[in-house]
N, C-alpha and C positions, 0 to 999 in steps of 0.2 A: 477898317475897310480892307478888304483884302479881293486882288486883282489876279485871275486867270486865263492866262490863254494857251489856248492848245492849238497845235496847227494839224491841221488835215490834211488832205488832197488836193485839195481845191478851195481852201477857204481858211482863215485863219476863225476860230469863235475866241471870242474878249466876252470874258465874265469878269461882274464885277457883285460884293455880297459883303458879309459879315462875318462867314465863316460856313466851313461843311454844313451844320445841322441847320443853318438859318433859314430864314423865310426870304423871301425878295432878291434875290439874286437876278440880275437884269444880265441878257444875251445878246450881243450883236455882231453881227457877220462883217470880216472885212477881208484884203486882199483875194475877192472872189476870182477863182480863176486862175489865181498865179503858181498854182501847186509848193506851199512853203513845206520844206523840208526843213529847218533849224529853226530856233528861235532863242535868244538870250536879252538880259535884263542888266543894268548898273544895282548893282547894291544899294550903292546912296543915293542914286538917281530913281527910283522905282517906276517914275512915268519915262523911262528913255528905254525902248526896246529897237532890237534891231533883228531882224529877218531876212534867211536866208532863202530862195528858191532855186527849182529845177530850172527853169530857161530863163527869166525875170530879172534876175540879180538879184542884189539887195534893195529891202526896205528898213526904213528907220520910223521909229514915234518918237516923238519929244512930250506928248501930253495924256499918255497913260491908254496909247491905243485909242484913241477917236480918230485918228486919221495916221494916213502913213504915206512918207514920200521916196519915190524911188530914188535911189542913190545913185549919180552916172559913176560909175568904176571903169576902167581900162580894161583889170583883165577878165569882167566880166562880159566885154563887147568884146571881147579877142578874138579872133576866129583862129582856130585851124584845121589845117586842111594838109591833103597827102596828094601825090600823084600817082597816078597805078601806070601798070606795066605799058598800057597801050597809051599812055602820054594823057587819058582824062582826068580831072580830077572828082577829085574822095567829096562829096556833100559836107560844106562846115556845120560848124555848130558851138553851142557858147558854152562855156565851161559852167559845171552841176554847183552851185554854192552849197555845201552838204555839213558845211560846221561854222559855227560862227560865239565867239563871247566877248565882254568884257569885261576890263581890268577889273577887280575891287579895289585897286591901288587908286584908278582912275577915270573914269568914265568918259574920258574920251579918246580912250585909248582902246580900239578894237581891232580885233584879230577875225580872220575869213580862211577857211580852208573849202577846196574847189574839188573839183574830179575833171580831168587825173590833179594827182597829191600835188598842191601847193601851197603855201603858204604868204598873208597876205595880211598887213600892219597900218592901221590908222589912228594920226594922233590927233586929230581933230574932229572926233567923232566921226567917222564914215563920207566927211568932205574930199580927202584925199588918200591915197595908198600908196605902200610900200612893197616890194616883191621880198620876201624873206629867202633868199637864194640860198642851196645847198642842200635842201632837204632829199630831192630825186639823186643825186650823187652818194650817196649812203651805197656801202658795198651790196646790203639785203633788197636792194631796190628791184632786182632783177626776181624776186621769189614777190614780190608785192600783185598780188590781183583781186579782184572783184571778181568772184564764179557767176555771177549772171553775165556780165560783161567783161571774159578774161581778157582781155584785151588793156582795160584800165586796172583805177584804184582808186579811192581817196580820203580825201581827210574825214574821218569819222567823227572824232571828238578835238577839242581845244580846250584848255582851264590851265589859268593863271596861278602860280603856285601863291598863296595869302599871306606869306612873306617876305617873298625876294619877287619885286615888279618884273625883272629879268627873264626869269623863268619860267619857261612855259612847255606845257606838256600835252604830246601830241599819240592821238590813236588815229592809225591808218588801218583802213578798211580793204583787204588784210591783209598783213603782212608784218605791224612791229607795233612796237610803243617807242616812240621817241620822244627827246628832250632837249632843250636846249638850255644852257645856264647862263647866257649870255644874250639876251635878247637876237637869238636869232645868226651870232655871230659864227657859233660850232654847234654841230649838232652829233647826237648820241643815240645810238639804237641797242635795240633786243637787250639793257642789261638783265644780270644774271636771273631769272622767274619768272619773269615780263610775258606777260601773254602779246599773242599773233593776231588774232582776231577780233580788236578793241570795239567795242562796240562804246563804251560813257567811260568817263575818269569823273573822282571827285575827292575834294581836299577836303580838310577842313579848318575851321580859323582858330582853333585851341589848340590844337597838335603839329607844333611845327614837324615837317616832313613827311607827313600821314598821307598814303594818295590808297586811292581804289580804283578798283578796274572790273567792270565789269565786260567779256571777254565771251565772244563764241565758242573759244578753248576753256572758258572757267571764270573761276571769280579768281584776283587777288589782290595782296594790299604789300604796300612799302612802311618803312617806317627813316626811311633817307632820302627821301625827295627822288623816289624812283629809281635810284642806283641799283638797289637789291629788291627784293621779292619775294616772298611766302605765299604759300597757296592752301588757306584749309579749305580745304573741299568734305570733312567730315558731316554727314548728314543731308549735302544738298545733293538731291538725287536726279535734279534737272541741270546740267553744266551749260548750255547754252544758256550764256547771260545776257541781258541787255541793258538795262537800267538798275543804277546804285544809289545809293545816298545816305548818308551816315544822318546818325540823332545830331542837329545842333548842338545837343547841351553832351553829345556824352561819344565821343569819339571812337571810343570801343563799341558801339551799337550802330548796326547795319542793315540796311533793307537790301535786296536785291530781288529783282524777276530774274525767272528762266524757262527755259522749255527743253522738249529731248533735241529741239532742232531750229532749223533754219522755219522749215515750211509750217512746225506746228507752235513755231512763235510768232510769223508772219500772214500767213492765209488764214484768213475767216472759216473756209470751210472744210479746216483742218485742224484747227487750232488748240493748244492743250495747255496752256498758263500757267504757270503758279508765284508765289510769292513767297519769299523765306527771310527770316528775320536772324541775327547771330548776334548776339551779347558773351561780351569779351571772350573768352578764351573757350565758350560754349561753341557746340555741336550747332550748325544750320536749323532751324524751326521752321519747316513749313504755316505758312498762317493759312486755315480754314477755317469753315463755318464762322466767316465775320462778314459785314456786309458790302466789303471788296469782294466782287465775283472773282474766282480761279475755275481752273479746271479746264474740262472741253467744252468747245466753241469761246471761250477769252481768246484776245492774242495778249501778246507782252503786255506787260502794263510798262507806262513810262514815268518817274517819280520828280518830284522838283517841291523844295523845299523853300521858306522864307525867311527862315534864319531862325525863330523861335522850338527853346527846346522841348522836342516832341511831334513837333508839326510836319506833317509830309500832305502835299497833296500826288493824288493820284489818278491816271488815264486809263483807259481801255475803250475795246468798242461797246463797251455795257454802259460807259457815261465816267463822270468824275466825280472822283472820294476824295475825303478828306479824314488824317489822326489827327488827337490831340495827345496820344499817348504813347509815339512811337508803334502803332501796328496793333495793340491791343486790344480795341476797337476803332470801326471806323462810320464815318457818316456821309452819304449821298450828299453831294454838292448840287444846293436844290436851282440846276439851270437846267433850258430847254435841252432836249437829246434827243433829236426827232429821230424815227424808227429808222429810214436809211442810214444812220449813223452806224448802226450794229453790225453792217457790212465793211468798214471803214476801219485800217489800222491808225493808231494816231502818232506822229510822229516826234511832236516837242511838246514841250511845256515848261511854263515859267509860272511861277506863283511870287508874287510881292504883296508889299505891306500889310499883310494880315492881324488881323485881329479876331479872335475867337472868344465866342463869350463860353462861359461856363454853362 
């Protein structure tokens, strides 16, 4: 049985099914309203999801998405606020929750990143938090902004390296890729390749020190737990990335979306998508004429994977696919996708315990 949810704007959809091509896949609507921006899962926990929103804070499941409870957090009731020239103050407002995961080491160990950049530690699953101080003191900090909101920034991506619990790797939206190797104790920026514009990181659990980055500057990939960086960019002809995710079974095989830009990976009524696949040491592959839409009117697609090798599942505003072949072909995930959906970019996604029939 295999469990999806995708978060929107205003709603999170909980699919639950057999697999992409099956019959019966059942839909149901929750956190209506709350606008979730993030969503991440426990590995070994598959029914404990945790979600992040725009004003809300966080939510947690403990039972595979049938219900979910708001989590009281400090610094997401934090207010701040400024005083302007003429001694009034600046209208508050709560910090954005815009990334959020947990350990594979251990599930109750969860991480929150906010706008503007902070970073934010729970070792009791989401019961209580820790402030991971130092991150805004990095010398690059002063070059870090958000072009809608130059004014801020923030935590884009979080992923726990699948070796060292300590280690965690951070994309700030935009400005660096940072790291910590000490649970938060020193922090390290822009090493040498490291793209500016992080949009997803992702490890994998066969390749110690493997990271990916997919990057509004570009794709690239480590093979030293971030320290250095390479960039092949042969072939992929759209460099605004957004979404990465390596083959489970085969660490050298990589999905990534891109588009020429911000607006024509983002707006519906601009939109120009595509999907590129790179096995080992090969040249980017566009993937067309399969039955993941690209092109124009797509936006990004967003990827999340459940650990088995070949398996990706996949978003857009055209509905959710799913491989079983790493990209090769792909099959409609047979859940409702009511027609206002097509207007709609989608923003997470988590896929667990799947099982796919033949």
């Amino acid at each position: 049985m295999a469990t999806v949810i995708i978060a929107l704007a205003d709603r999170l959809l909980v699919c639950t099914g057999d697999g992409p091509a099956s019959d019966g896949w059942t839909t149901a609507t929750r956190l209506e309203e709350t606008d979730p921006v993030c969503i991440a899962t426990a590995p070994d926990e598959p029914s404990r999801y945790v979600v992040g929103t725009v004003d809300d804070g966080l939510f947690r499941s403990t039972d595979g998405g049938d219900s979910f409870d708001r989590l009281e957090t400090e610094f997401v009731a934090e207010e701040r606020s400024t005083t302007g020239d003429d001694g009034t103050g600046v209208p508050t407002e709560r910090d954005r929750v815009t990334a959020v995961t947990i350990s594979p080491h251990d599930p109750s160990i969860v991480y929150a990143g906010t706008e503007p950049s902070r970073i934010y530690r729970s070792r009791d699953g989401g019961d209580s938090w820790t402030h991971l101080e130092g991150l805004v003191d990095l010398p690059s900090e002063d070059e870090w902004y958000f072009p809608p909101r130059p004014d801020t920034h923030h935590v884009r991506w979080l992923e726990v390296d699948p070796f060292d619990p300590e280690r965690l790797y951070v994309g700030i939206e935009a400005g660096a890729f940072v790291y910590t190797p000490d649970g938060g104790e020193t922090w390290r920026e822009r090493p040498p390749g490291s793209r500016r514009d992080n949009h997803s990181l992702a490890t994998h659990s066969d390749r110690e020190g493997r990271l990916y980055a997919a990057a509004g500057d570009g794709y690239a990939e480590s093979d030293d737990c971030g320290e250095s960086w390479r960039r092949p960019q042969d072939g992929l002809e759209h460099t605004y990335c957004w979404s990465v995710v390596p083959d489970p079974g085969d660490p050298d095989r990589v999905l990534v979306s891109s588009a020429s830009g911000a607006s024509s990976a983002h707006t519906v009524s601009r939109a120009a998508s595509y999907v590129y696949r790179r096995d080992g040491g090969d040249s980017w592959e566009r993937l067309e004429d399969r039955e993941l839409p690209t092109g124009e009117g797509v936006v990004r697609t967003v990827f999340a994977t459940t650990g088995e090798p070949g398996v990706v599942y996949a978003v857009n505003n055209r509905g959710s696919f799913g491989t079983r072949d790493f990209g090769d072909s792909w099959a409609r995930v047979d859940i409702d996708w009511p027609t206002g959906l097509e207007t709609r970019t989608p923003r997470g996604l988590v896929a667990s315990s799947a099982v796919l029939d033949e």
